[in-house]
C-alpha positions in Angstrom: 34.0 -39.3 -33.1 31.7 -37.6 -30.3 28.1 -36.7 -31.4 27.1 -33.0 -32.3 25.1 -31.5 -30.0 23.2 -28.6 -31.3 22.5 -26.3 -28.3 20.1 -24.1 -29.9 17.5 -26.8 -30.0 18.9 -27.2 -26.2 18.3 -23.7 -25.5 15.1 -23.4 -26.9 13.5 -26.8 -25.2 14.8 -24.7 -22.3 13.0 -21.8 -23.2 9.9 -23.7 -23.7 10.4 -24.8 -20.0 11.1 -21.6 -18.9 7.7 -20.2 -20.2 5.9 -23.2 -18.4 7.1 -22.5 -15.0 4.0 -21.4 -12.8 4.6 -18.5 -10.1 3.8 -19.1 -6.8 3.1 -16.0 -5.3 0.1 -15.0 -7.0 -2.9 -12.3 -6.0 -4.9 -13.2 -3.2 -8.6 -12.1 -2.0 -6.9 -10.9 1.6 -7.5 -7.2 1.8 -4.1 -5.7 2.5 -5.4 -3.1 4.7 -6.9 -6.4 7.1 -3.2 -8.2 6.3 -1.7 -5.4 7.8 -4.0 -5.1 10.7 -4.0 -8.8 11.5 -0.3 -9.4 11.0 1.6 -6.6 12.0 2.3 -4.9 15.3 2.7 -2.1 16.6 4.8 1.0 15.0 5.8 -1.5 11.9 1.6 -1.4 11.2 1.8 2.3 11.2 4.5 1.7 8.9 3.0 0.0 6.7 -0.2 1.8 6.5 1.6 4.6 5.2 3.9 2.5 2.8 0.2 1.5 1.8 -0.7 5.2 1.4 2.6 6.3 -0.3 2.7 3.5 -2.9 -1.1 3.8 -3.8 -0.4 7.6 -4.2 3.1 7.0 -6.1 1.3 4.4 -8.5 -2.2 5.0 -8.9 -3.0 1.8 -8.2 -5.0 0.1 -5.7 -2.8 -2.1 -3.4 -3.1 -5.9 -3.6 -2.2 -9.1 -1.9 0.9 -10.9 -3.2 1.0 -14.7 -1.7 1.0 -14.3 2.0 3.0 -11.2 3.2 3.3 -8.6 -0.1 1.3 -5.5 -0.8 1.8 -5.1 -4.2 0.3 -2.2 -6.1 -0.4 -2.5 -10.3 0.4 -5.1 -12.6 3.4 -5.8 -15.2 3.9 -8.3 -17.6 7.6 -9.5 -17.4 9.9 -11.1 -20.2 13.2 -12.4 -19.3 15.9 -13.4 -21.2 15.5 -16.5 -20.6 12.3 -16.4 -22.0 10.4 -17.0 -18.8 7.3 -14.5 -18.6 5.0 -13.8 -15.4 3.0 -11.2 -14.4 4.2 -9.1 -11.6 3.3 -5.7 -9.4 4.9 -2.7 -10.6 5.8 -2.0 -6.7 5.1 -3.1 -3.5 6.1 -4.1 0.0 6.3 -6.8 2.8 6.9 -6.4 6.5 9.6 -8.6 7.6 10.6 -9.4 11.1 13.9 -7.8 10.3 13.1 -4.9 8.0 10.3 -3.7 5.4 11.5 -4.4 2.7 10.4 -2.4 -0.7 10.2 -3.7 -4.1 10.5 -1.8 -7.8 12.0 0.8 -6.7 15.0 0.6 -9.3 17.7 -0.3 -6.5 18.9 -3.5 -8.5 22.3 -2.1 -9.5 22.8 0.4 -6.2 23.4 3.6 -8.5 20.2 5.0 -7.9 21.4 8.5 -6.9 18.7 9.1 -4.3 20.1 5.9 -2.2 23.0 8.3 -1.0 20.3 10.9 0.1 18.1 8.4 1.8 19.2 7.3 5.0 20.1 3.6 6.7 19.6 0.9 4.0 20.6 -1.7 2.5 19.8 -2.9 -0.6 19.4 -7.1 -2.3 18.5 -8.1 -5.5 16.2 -5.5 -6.4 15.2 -4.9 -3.3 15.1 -1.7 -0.9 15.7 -3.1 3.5 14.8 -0.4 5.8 14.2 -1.1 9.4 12.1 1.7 9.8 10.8 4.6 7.9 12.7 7.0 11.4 15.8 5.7 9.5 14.7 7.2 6.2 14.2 10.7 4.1 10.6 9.9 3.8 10.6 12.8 1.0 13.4 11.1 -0.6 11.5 7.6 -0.3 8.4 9.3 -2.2 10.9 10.6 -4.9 12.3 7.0 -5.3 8.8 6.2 -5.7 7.7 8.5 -8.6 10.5 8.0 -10.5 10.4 4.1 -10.0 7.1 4.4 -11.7 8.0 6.8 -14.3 10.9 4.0 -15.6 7.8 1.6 -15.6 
């Protein structure tokens, strides 16, 4: 006879573990505006110093360092299914070599209607890749933006 397993005492150890797990990008003391300066050349720094603008606007929030490379602007508590919790930015950003690449702007599924107004794109798990903000509707971007937080 094989032994009975009883997965919800599986599942919730699991949970347990899942609530344990630390984050590793956390907020920093770096000043995003001096990130930006000291990091970032050229047109992608005038990039992102309006990003910086836009999403401080768009939020309300002050902009903050995220690990090494995010601007992240506002906090959120987050509770997955799994039961794993961590505290988040309601949006933010990081300059990439390839792209910028955006973050809480509700893209996770791709039905966002706005994505088909916006420009060149692409979109990952949650995530919003532009190369440059030439390539975008920035009007549309800000709109994105505003309703991202509204949803929040």
């Amino acid at each position: 006879m094989f032994p009975v397993i009883n997965f919800q005492i599986l599942n919730l150890n699991y949970l347990k573990m899942a609530k344990k797990t630390e984050l590793k990008t956390k907020i920093t003391a770096v000043k995003p505006e001096d990130f930006i300066k000291k990091s970032v050349k050229g047109d992608a720094q005038k990039e992102c110093l309006i990003l910086l603008k836009m999403m401080e606007k768009a939020t309300g929030d002050k902009p903050k360092m995220w690990g090494s490379a995010i601007v992240g602007f506002g906090d959120v508590h987050l509770k997955y299914a799994t039961g794993r919790e961590l505290d988040w930015f309601k949006m933010g950003f990081s300059p990439r070599k390839a792209n910028l690449t955006l973050y809480g702007l509700g893209v996770r599924d791709g039905k966002n209607p706005a994505l088909k107004k916006l420009g060149k794109h692409k979109i990952g798990k949650g995530c919003l890749y532009i190369k440059s903000l030439d390539d975008v509707d920035v009007k549309v971007l800000e709109g994105m933006m505003k309703e991202a937080v509204k949803k929040k």
